[in-house]
N, C-alpha and C positions, 0 to 999 in steps of 0.2 A: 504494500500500500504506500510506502514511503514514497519506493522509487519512481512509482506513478505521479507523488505528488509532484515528486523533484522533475518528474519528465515533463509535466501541465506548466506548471512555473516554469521552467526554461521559455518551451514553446511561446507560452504567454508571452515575455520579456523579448524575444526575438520575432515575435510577430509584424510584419508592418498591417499600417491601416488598410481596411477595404479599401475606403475612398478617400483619397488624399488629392484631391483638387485645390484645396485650401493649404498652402503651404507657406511657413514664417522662416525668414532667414534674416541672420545673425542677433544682435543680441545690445540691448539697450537702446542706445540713440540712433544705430545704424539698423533696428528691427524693420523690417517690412516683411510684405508679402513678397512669392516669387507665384508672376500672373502666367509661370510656362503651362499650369493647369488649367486654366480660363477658357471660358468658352469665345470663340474668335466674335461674338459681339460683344463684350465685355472686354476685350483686349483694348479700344478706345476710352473708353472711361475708366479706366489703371491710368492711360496717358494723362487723362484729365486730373484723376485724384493724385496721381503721385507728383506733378506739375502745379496746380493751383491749393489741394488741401495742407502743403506742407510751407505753404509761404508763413501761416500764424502757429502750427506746429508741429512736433514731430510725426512720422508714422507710426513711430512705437506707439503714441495714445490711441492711435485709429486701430492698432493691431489688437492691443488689450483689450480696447474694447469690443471688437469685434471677436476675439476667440475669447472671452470670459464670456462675454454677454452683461456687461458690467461696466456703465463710461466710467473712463480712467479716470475724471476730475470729481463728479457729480457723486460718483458712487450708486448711481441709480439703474435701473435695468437699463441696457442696450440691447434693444429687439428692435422689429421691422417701424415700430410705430416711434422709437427714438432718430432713427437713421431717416423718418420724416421728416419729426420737428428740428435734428437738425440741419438738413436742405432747408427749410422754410426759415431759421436762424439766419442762414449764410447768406439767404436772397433779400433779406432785410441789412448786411451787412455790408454798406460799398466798398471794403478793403479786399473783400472775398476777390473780387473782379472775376465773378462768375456770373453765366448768364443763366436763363430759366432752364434749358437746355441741357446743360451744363452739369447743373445741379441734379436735375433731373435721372442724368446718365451716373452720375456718384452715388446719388439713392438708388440706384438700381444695384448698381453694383456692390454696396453695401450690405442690400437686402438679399443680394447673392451668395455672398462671404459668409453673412451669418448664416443661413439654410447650410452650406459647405460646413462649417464650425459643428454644427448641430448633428452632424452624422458621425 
């Protein structure tokens, strides 16, 4: 029985994920996502987010809270209806220099990441 446990536990510990289309590389300030799993309509709006959402800060906050499910500053749930109000934040924001569009394609892709996160 032991060595069954010992053989479950390994396997377990060496297993990779089913689905790993959600993938984070390296580690604090330089955390992001790698979008080589993305679906090729989502590959434009990675351009958009990784381009305009990191002018006021880093992606590390955008990753955290996208793979906890938990905004990094607020402490409050990050789910699909977060990743709204804050598009609707951003389009109130003129420093964003994002257009409805824009915004638009980030809530989407956001709302992607986390569905991706959630598996």
């Amino acid at each position: 029985m032991t060595r069954f446990m010992m053989f479950l536990l390994a396997a377990f510990l060496m297993a990779e994920p089913c689905h790993a289309a959600l993938k984070v590389i390296g580690k604090g300030e330089s955390m992001t996502f790698d979008p080589s799993g993305f679906p090729p309509r989502m590959k434009s709006s990675w351009e958009i987010m990784k381009t305009k959402c990191v002018m006021c800060h880093s992606m590390e906050r955008t990753v955290v809270s996208i793979t906890t499910g938990i905004a990094s500053v607020s402490g409050q749930p990050f789910d699909h209806n977060a990743a709204r109000a804050y598009g609707f934040k951003m389009m109130r924001k003129p420093e964003s220099n994002m257009s409805r569009q824009e915004i638009k394609a980030v809530v989407d892709l956001m709302n992607y990441m986390l569905d991706e996160a959630a598996h």
